[in-house]
C-alpha positions in Angstrom: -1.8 5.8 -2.9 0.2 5.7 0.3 -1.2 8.4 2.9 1.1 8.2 5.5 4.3 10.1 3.5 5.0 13.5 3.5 2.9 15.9 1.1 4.0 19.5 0.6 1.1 20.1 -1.2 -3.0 21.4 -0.1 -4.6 18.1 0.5 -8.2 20.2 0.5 -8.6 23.0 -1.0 -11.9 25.1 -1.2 -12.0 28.2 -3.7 -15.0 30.7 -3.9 -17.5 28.0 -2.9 -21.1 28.9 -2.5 -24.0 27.3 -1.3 -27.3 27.9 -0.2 -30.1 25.8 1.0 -32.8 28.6 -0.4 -32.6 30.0 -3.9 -32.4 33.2 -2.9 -29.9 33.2 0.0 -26.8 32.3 0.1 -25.6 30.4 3.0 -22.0 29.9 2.3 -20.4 32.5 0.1 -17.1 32.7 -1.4 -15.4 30.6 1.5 -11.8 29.6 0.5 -9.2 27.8 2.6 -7.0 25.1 2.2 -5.7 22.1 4.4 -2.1 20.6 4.6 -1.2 17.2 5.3 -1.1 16.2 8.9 -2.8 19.5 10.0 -5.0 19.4 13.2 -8.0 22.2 12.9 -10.6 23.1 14.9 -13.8 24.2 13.0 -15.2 27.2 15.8 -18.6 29.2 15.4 -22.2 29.1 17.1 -24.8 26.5 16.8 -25.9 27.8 12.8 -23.1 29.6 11.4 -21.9 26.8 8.8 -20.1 24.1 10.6 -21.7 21.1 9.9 -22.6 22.6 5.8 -18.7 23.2 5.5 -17.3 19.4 6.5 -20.6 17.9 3.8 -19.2 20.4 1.7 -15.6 18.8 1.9 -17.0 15.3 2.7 -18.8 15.5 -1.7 -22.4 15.4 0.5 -23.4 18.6 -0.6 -22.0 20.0 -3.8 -21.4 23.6 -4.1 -23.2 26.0 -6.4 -20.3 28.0 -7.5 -17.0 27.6 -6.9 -14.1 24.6 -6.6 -13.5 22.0 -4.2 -10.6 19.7 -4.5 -9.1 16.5 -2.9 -5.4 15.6 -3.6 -5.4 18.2 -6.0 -8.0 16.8 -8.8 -11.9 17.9 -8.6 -13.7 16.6 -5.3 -16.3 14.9 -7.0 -14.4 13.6 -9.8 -13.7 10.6 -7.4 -15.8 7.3 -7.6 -17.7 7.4 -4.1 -15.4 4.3 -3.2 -12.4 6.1 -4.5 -13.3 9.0 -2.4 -14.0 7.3 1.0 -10.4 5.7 1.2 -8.9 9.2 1.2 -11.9 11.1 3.4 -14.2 9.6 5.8 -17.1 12.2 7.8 -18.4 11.6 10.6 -21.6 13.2 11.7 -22.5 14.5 15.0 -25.7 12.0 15.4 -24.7 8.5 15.8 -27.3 7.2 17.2 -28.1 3.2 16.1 -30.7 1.5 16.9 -29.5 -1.9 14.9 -28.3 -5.1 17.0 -24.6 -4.4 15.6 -21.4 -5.8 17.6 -18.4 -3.2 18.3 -16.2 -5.4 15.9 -19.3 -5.9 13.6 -19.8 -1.8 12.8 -15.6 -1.4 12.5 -15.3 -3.6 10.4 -17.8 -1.5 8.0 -14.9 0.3 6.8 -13.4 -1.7 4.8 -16.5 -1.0 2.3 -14.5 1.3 -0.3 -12.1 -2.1 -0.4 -11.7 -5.1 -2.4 -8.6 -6.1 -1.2 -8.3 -5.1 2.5 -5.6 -2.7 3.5 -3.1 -3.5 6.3 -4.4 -2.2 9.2 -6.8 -5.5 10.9 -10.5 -4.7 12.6 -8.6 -6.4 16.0 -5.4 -3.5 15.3 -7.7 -0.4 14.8 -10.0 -1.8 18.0 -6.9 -1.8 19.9 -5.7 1.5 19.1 -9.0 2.9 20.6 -8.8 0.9 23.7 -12.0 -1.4 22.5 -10.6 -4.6 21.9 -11.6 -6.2 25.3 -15.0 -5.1 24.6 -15.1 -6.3 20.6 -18.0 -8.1 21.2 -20.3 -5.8 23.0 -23.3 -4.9 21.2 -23.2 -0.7 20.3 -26.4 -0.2 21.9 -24.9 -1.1 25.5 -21.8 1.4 24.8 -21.1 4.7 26.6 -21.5 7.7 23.8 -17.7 8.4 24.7 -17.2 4.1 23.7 -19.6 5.0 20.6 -17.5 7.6 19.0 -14.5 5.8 19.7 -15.7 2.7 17.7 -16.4 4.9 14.6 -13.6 6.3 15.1 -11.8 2.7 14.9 -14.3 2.4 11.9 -12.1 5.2 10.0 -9.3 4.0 11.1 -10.0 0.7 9.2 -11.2 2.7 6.2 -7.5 4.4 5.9 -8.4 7.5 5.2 -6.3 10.4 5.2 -8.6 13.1 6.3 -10.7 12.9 9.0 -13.9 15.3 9.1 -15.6 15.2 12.8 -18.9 17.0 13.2 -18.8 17.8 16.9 -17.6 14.5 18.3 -17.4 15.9 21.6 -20.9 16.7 21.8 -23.1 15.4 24.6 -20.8 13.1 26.1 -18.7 13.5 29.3 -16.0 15.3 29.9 -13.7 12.5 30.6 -14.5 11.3 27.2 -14.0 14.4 25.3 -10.5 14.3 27.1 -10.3 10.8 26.0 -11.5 11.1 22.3 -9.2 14.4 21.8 -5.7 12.7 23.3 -6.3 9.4 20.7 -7.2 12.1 17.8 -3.9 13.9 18.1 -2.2 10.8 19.1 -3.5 9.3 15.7 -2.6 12.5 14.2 0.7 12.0 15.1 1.6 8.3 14.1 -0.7 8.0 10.8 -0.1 11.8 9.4 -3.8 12.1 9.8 -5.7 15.1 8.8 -8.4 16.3 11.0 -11.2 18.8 10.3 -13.2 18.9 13.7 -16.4 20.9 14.4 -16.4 22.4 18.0 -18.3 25.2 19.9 -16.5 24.9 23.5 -14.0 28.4 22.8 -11.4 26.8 25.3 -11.2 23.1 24.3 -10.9 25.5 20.9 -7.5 26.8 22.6 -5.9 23.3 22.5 -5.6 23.5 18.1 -2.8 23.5 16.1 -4.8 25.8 13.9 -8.9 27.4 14.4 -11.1 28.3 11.4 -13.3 30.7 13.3 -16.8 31.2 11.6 -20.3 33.1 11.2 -23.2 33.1 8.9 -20.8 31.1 6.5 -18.2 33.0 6.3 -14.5 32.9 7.6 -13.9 35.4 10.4 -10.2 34.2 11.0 -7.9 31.1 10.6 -4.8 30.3 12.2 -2.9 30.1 15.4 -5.7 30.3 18.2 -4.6 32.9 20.0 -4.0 35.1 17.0 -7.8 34.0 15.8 -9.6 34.2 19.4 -9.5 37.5 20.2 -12.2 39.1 22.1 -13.1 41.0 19.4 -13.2 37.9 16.7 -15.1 36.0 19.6 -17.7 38.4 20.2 -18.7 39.2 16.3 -18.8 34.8 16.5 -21.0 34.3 19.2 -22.3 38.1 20.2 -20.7 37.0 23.8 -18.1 39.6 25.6 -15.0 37.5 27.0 -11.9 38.4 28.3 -8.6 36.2 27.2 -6.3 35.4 30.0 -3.3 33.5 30.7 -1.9 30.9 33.4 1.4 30.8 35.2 2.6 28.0 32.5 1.6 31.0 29.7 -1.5 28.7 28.0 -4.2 31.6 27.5 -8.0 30.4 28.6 -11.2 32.0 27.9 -13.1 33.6 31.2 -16.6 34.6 30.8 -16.4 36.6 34.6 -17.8 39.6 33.0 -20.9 38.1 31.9 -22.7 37.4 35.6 
């Protein structure tokens, strides 16, 4: 199946899906949304409202309790695991490795789900991360902003057409959360990629396409950000008061003044 054409259709779709980690509480509850080809989303809620049970919920980690989760419009886990990684990959926010693996060693990973290899070459997805001069370096001596950028490569190699990012800017530099966010929207852009990303920072939040805005499991708004961000939706999220203002250029940003 060709990823890279246009599809009119919901490429994930989540209906009435439950899940809880304890019997007797539900931790996810009836959360339904769907996501379009090519889309660009920003995953937005506190450190425990759902973020990182969500993307294993849509990656097949963690299967619901109740309700229906499908990929390409068939059953999520009716996919082979194989089957499933060459139209999803997830990233999780620890990437820590301890193993003596090469940069070019660990990309070429993703070509697991294959037998025969697809187009794209472990050298080509290297290069459109800005890692092919440093191919041989082992991942223990990388930068995180250089580690996240070779999984990244990693996905690319693995051709998926949905990309699910648990907080990929976490912990790193700003320089390289710049960095990591201009090659995700620029890969958005030339492979029709699908990105689901986790995030907690409200104005790198700003810069979406689209924000799912959550608490205690539960979808508090999704859509445009500065239809979703309101000061109101923002402080129900994160029980934080904020005022939303706006530059000469028009772009609104978040100020906290009102909180020291």
């Amino acid at each position: 199946m060709s990823l890279t054409y246009s599809y009119s259709r919901s490429i994930l779709e989540m209906e009435n899906v439950r899940f809880s980690y304890l019997k007797d509480k539900k931790f996810i509850n009836n959360l339904t949304f769907s996501i379009g080809n090519g889309e660009f989303i920003g995953l937005l809620g506190a450190n425990g409202s759902g973020k990182s049970t969500i993307l294993k919920l849509a990656s097949g980690i963690l299967k619901p309790s109740e309700g229906h989760i499908k990929l390409w419009g068939k059953p999520l886990h009716s996919f082979k695991n194989k089957d499933r990684a060459k139209l999803l990959c997830y990233l999780p926010q620890l990437l820590d490795i301890n193993l003596p693996f090469r940069v070019a060693e660990l990309v070429n990973m993703g070509l697991y789900p294959y037998d025969i290899p697809p187009q794209i070459t472990v050298d080509e997805a290297l290069e459109m991360v800005g890692l092919k001069e440093i191919s041989e370096s082992y991942i223990t001596n990388l930068s995180g902003g250089e580690r996240r950028r070779t999984f990244i490569a990693m996905t690319l190699l693995q051709g998926s057409g949905i990309l699910l990012l648990d907080e990929p800017l976490a912990n790193i530099d700003v320089k390289y959360q710049i960095e990591i966010l201009k090659l995700l929207k620029e890969l958005k852009e030339k492979k029709d990629i699908s990105i689901i990303m986790a995030l907690h920072d409200i104005n790198i939040a700003l810069h979406f396409e689209k924000v799912m805005l959550i608490k205690d499991g539960r979808i508090l708004g999704f859509g445009n950000p500065e239809t979703v961000l309101t000061a109101d939706l923002i402080k129900e999220a994160f029980d934080v008061g904020i005022e939303i203002r706006k530059q000469e250029s028009g772009r609104a940003y978040i100020s906290y003044e009102n909180n020291f």
